[in-house]
MARBA-3410 file (N, C-alpha, C, O; in Angstrom, 1 decimal):
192
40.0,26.1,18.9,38.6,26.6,18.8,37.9,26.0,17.6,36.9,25.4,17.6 ~ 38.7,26.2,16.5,37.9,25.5,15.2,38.2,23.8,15.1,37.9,23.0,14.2 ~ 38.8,23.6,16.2,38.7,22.4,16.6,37.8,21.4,17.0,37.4,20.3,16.6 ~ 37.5,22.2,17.9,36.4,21.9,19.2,35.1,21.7,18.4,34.4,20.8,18.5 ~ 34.9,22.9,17.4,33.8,23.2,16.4,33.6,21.9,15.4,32.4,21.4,15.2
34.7,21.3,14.7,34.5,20.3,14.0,34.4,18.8,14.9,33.8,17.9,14.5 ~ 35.0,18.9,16.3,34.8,17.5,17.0,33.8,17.6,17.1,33.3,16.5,16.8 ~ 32.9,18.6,17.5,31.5,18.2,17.9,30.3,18.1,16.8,29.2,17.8,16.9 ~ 31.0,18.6,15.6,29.8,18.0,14.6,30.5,17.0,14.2,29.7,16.3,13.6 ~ 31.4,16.4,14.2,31.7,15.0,14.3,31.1,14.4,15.0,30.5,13.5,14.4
31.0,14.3,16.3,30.5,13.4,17.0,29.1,13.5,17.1,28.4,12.7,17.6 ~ 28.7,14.7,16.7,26.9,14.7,16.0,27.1,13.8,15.4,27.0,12.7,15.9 ~ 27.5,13.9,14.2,27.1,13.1,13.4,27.6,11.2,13.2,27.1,10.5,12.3 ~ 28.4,10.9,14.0,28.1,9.6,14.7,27.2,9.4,15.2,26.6,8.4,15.0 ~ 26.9,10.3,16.2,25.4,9.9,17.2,24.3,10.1,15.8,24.5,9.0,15.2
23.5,10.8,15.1,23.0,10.5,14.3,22.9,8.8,13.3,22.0,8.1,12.9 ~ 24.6,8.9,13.1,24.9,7.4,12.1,24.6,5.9,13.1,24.5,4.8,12.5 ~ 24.7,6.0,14.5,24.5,5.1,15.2,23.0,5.5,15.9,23.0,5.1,17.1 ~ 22.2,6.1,15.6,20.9,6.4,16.2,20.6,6.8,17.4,19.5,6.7,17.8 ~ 21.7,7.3,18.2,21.6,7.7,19.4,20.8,9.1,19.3,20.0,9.3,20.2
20.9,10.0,18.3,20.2,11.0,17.8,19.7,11.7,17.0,20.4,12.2,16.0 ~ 18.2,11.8,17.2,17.7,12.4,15.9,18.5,13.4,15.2,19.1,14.3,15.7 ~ 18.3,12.9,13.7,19.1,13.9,12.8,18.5,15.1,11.9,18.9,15.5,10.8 ~ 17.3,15.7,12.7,16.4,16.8,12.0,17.2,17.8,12.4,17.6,18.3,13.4 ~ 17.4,18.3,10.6,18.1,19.3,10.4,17.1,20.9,10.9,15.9,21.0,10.9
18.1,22.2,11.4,17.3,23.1,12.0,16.6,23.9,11.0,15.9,24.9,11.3 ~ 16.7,23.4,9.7,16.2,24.4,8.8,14.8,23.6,8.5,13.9,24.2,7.9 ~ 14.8,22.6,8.7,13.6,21.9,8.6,12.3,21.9,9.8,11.3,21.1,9.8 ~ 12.5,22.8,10.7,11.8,23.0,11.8,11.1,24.6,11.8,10.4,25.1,12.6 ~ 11.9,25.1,10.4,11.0,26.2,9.9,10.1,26.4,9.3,10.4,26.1,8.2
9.1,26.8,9.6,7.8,26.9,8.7,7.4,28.1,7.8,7.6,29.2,8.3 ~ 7.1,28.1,7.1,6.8,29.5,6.2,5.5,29.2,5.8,5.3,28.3,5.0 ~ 4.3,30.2,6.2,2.9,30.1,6.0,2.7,30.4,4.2,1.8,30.0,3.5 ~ 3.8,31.1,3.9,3.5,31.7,2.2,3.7,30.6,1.6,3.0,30.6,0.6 ~ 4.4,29.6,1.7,4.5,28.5,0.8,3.6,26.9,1.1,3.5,25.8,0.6
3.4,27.3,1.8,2.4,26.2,2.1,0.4,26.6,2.3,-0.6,25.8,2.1 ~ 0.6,27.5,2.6,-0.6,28.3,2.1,-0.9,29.3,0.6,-1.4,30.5,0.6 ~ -0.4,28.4,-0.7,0.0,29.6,-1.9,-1.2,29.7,-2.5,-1.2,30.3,-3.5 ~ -2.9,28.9,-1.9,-3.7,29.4,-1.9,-4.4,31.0,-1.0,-5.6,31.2,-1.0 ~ -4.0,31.5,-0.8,-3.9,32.6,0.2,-2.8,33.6,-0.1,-1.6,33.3,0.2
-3.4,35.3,-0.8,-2.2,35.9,-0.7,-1.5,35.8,0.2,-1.5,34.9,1.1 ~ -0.3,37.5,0.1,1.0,37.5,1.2,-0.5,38.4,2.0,-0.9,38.1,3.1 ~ -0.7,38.9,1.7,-1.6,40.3,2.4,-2.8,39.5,3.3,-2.8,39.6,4.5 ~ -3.6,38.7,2.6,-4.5,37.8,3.1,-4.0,37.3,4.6,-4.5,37.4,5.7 ~ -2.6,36.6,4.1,-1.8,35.9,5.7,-1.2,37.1,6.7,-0.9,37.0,7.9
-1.1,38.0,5.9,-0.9,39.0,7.0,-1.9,39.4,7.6,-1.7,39.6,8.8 ~ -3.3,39.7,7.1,-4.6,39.7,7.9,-4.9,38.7,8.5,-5.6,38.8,9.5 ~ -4.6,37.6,8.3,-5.3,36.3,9.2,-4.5,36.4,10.5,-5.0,36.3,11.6 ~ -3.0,36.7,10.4,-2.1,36.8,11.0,-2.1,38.1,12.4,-1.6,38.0,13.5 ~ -2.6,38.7,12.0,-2.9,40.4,12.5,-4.2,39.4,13.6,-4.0,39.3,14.8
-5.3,38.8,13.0,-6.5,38.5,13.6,-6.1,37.2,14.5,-6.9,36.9,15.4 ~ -5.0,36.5,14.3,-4.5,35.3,15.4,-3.9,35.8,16.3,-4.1,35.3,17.4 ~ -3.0,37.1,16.2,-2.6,38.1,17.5,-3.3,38.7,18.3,-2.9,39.0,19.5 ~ -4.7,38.9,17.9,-5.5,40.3,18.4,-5.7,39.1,19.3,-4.9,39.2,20.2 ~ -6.9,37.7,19.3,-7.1,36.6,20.0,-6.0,36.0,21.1,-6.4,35.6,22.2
-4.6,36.0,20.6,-3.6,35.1,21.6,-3.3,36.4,22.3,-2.3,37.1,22.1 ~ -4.5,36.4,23.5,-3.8,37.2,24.6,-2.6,36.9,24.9,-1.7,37.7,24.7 ~ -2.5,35.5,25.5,-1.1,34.7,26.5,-0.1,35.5,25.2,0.9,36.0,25.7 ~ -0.3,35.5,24.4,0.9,35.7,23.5,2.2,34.8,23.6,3.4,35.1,23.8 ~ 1.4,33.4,23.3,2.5,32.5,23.5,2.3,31.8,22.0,2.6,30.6,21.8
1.8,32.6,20.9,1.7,32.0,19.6,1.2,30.7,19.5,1.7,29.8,18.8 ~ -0.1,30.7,20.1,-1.4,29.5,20.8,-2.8,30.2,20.8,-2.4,31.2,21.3 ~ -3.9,30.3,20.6,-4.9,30.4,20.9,-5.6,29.1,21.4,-6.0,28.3,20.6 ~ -5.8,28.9,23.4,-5.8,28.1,23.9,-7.6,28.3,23.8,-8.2,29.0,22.9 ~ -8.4,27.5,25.0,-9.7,26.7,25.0,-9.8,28.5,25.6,-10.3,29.3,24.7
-9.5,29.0,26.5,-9.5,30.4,27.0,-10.2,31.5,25.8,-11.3,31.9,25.5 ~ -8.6,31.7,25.1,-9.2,32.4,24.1,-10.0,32.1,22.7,-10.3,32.9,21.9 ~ -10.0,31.0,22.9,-11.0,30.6,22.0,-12.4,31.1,22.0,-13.2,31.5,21.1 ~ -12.5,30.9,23.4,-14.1,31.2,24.0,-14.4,33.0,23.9,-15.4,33.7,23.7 ~ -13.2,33.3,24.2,-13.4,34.8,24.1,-13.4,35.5,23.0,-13.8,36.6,23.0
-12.8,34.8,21.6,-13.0,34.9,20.2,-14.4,34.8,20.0,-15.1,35.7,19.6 ~ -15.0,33.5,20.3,-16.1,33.2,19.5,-17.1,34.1,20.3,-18.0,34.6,19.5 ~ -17.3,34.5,21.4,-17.8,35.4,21.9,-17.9,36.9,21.0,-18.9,37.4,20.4 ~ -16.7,37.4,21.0,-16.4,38.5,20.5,-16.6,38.5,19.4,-16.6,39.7,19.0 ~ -17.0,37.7,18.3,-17.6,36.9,16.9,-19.2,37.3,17.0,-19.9,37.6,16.0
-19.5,37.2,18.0,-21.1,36.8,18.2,-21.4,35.1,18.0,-22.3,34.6,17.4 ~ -20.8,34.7,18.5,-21.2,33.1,17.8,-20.4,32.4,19.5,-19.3,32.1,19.6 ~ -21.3,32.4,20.5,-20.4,32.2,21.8,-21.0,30.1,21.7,-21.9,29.6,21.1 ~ -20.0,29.4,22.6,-20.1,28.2,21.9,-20.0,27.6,23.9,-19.7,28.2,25.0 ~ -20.4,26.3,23.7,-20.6,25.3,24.9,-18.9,25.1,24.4,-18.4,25.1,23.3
-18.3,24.9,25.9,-17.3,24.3,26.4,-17.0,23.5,25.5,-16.1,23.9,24.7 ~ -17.7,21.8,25.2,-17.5,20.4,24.3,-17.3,21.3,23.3,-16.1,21.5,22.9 ~ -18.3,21.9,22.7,-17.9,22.5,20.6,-16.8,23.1,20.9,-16.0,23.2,20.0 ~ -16.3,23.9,22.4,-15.1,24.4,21.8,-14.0,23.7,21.7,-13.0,24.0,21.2 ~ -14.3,22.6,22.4,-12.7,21.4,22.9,-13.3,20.6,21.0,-12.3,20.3,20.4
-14.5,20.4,20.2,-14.7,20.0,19.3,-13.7,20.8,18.4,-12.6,20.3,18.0 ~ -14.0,21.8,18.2,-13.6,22.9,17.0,-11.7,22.8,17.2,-10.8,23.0,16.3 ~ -11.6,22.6,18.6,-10.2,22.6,18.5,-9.3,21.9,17.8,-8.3,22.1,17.2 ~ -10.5,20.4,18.2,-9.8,19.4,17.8,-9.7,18.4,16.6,-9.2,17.3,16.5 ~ -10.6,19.4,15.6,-11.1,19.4,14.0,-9.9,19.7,13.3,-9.7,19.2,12.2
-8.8,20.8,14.1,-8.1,21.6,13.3,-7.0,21.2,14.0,-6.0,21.2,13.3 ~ -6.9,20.7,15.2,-5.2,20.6,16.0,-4.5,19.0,15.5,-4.8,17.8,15.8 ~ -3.5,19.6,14.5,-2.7,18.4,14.3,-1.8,18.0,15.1,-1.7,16.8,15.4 ~ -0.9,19.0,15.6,-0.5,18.1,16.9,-0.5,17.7,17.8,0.5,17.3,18.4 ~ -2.3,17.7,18.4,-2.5,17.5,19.0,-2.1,18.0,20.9,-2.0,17.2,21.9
-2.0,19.1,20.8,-1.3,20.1,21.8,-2.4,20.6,22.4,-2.0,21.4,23.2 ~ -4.0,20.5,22.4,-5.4,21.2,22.3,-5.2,22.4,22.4,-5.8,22.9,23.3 ~ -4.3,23.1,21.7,-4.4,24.5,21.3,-4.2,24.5,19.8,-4.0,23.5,19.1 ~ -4.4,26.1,19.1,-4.6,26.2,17.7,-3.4,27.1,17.2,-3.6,28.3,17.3 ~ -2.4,26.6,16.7,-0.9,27.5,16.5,-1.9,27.7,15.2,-2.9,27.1,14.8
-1.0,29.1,14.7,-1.0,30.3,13.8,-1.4,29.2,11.9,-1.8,29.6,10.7 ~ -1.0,27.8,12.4,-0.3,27.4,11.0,-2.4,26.5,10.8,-3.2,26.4,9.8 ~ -2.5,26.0,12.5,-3.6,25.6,12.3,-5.0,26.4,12.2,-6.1,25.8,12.0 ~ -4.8,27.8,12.4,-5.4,28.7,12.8,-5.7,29.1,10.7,-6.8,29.4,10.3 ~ -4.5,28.9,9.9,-4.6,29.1,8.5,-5.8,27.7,8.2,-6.8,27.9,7.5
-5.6,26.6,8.7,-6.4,25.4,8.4,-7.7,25.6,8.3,-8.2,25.5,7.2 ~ -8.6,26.0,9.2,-9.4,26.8,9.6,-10.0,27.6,8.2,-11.0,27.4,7.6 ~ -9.1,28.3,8.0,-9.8,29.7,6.6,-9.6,28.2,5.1,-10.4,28.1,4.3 ~ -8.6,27.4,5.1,-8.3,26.0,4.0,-10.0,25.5,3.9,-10.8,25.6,3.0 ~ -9.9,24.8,5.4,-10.7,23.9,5.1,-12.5,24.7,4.6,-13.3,24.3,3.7
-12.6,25.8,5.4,-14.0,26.8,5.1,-14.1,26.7,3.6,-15.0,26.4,2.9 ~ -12.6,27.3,3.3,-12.9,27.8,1.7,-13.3,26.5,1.1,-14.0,26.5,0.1 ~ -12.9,25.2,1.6,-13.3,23.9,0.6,-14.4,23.7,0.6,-14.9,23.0,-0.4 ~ -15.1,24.1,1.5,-16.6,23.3,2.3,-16.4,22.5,3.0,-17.4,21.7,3.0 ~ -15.2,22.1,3.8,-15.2,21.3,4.9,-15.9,21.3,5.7,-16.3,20.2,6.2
-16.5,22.7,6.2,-17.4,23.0,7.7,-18.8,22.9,7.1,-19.1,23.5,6.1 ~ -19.6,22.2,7.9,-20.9,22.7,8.0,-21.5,24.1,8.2,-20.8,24.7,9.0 ~ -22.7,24.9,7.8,-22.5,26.3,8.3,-23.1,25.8,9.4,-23.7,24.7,9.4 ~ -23.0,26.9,10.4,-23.7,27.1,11.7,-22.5,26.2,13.1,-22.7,26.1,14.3 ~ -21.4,25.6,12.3,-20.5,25.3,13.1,-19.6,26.2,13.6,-19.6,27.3,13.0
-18.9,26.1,14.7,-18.0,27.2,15.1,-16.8,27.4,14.4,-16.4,28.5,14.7 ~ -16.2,26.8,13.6,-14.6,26.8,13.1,-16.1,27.9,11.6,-15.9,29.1,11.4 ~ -17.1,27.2,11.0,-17.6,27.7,9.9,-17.6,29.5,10.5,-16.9,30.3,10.0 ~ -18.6,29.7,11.7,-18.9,30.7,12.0,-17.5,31.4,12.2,-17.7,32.6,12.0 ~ -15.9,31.1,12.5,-14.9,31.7,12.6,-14.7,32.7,11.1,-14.9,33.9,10.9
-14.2,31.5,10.0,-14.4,31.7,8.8,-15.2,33.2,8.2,-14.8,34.2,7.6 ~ -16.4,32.7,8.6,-17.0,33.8,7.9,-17.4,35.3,8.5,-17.7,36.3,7.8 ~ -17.2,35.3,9.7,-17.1,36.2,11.0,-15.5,36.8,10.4,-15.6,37.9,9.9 ~ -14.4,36.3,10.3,-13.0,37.1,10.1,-12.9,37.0,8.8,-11.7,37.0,8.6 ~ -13.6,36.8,7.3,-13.3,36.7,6.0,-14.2,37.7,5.7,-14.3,37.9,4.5
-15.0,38.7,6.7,-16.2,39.6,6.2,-14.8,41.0,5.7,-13.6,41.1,5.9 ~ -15.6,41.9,5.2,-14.9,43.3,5.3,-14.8,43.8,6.6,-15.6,43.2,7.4 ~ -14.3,44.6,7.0,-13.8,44.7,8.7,-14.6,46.6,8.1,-14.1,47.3,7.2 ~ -15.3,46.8,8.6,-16.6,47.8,8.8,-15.9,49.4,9.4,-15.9,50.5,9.0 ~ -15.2,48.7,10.8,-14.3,49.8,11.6,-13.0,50.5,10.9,-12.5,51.6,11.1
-12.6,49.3,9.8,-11.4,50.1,9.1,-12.0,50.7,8.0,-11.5,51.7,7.6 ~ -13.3,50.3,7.2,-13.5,51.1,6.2,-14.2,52.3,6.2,-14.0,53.2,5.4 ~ -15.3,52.3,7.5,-15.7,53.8,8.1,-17.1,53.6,7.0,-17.4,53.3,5.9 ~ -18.0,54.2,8.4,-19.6,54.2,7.7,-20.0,55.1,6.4,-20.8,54.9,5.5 ~ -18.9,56.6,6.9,-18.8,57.4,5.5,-18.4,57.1,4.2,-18.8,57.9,3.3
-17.6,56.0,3.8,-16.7,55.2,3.0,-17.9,54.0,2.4,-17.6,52.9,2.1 ~ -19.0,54.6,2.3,-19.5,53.2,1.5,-18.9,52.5,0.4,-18.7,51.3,0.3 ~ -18.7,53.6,-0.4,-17.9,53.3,-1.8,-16.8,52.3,-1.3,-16.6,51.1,-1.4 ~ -16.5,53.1,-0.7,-15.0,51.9,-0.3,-15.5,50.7,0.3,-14.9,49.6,0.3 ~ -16.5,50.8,0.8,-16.8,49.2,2.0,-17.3,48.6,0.6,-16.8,47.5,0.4
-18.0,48.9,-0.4,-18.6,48.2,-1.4,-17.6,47.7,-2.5,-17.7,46.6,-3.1 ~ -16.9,48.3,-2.7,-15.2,48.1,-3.1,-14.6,46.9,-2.5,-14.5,45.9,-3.1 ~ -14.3,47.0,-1.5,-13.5,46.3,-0.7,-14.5,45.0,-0.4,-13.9,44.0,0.0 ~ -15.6,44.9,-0.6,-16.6,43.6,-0.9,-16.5,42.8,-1.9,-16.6,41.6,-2.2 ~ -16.3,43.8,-2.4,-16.3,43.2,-4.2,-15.0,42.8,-4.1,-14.8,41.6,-4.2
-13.8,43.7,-3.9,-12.7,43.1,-4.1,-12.1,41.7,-3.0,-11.0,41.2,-3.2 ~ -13.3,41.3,-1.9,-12.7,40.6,-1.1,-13.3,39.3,-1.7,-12.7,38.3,-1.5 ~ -14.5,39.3,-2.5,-15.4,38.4,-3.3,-14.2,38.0,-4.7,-13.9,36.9,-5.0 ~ -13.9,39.1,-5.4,-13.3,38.5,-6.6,-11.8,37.9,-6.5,-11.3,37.3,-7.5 ~ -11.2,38.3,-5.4,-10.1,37.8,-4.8,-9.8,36.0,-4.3,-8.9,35.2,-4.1
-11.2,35.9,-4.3,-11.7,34.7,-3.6,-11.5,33.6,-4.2,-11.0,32.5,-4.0 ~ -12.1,34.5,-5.7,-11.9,33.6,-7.0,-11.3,33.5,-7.7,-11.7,33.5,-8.9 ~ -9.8,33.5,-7.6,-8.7,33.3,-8.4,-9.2,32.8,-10.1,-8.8,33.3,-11.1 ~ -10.1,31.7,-9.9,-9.8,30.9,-11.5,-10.1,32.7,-12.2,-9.4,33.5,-12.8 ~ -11.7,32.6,-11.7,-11.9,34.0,-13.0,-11.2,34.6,-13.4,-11.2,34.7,-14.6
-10.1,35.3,-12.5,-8.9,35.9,-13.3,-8.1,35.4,-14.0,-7.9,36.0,-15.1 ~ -7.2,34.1,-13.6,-6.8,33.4,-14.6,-7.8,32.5,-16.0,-7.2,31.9,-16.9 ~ -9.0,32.6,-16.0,-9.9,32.7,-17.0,-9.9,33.8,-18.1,-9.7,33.7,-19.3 ~ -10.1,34.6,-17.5,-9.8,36.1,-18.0,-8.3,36.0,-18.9,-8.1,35.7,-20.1 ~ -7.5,36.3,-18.1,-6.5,36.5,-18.3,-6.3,35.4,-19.8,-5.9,36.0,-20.7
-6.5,34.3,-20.0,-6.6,33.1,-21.0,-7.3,33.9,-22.3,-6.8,34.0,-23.4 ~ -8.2,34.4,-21.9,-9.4,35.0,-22.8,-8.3,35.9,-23.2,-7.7,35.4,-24.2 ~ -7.9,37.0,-22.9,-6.8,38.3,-23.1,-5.6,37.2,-24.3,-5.6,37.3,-25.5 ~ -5.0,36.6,-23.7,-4.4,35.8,-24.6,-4.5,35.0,-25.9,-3.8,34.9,-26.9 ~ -5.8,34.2,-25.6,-6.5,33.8,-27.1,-6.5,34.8,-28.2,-6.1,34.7,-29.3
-7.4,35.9,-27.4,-7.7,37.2,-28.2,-6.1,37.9,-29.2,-6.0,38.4,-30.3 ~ -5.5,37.6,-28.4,-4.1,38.9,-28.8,-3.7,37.7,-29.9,-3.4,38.1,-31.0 ~ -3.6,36.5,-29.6,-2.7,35.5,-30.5,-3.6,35.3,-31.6,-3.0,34.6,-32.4 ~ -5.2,35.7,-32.0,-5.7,35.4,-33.0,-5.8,37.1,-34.0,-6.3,37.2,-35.2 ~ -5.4,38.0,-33.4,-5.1,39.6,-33.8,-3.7,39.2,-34.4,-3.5,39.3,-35.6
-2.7,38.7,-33.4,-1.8,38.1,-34.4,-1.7,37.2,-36.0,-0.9,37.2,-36.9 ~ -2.6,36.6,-35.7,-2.6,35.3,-36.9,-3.4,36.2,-38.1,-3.2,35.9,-39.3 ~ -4.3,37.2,-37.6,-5.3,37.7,-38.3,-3.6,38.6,-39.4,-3.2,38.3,-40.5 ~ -3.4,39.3,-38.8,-2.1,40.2,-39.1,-0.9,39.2,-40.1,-0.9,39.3,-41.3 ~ -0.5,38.6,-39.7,0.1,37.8,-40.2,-0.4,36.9,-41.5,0.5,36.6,-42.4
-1.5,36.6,-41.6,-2.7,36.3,-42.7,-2.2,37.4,-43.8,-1.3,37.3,-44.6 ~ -2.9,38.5,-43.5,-3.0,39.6,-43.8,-1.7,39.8,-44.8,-1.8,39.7,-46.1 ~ -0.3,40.1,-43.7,0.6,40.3,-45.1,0.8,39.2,-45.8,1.1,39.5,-47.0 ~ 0.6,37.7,-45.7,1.0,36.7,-46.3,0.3,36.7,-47.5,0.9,36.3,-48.5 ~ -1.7,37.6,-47.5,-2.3,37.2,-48.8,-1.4,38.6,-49.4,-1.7,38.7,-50.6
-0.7,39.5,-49.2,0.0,40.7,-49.9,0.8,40.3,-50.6,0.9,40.6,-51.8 ~ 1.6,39.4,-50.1,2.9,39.1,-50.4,2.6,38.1,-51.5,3.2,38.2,-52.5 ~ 1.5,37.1,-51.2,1.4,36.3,-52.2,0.7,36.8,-53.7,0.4,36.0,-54.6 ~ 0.3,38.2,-53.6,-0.6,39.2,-54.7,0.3,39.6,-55.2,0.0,40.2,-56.2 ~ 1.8,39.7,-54.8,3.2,40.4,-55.6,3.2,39.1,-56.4,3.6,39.5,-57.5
3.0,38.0,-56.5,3.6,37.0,-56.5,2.6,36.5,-58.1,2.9,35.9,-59.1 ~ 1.1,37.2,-57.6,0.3,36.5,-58.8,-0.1,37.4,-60.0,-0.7,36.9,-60.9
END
């Protein structure tokens, strides 16, 4: 049995060394949206993610030319046949004319760059699923919908925080030096 097991990755791996077969390893055929999207929180991709399910009726982890049309509909932004074979094909890298989950992140990439023109359909995607979602925050909940605006706005902008955050640091290391100043002229008043 553990025989059998090593002849045959042996003789994988001849067919690999004489090119009879590709040698793509299976761990290399996994994708992980958190590290290749580390512009985009974990929570963010889990909403984007939540919003590529609701779309792939087929649920074959595809949003085809079908549901596309029924997205952008359901968006308010309904689109001619051609823009939707266009928008598909802005964003489909492998060329499959459907939009997997990974190109479906491309989409929110390229918006946030300014890749899209506004009034395009991939733009109107963007900003149609990047709004505050209204039904989960509840019309009684203003506070909260205005909250959750602001926090979906300052979220947006990472630098400011790490700005901030720089500022907090300058500050504390010059409270230090000030301190440190401080006993050094003490010490040197024992001294004079």
């Amino acid at each position: 049995m553990a025989t059998d097991e090593l002849s045959k990755k042996l003789e994988r791996r001849v067919n690999i060394n004489e090119g009879e077969e590709n040698g793509v390893s299976p761990s290399t055929l996994v994708w992980n949206p958190y590290t290749e999207f580390k512009e985009f929180s974990r929570k963010e991709i889990k909403g984007y993610e939540k919003m590529f399910n609701t779309y792939d009726v087929g649920g074959d982890k595809y949003i085809d030319l079908l549901e596309l049309k029924h997205m952008m509909e359901k968006l308010g932004a309904p689109q001619t046949h051609l823009s939707l074979k266009n928008m598909i094909k802005e964003v489909d890298e492998d060329h499959d004319s459907k939009i997997s989950f990974r190109e479906f992140l491309l989409i929110f990439r390229k918006a946030a760059a300014g890749e899209f023109a506004e009034g395009t359909g991939l733009f109107e995607i963007y900003s149609q699923l990047s709004e505050v979602d209204v039904d989960k925050e509840g019309v009684k909940g203003a506070k909260n919908f205005f909250e959750a605006k602001i926090d979906t706005q300052s979220r947006s902008n990472k630098f400011e925080e790490e700005i901030k955050q720089e500022q907090e640091e300058k500050r504390k290391e010059l409270e230090e030096k000030k301190i440190r100043q401080a006993a050094f002229k003490e010490k040197a008043n024992l001294f004079a």
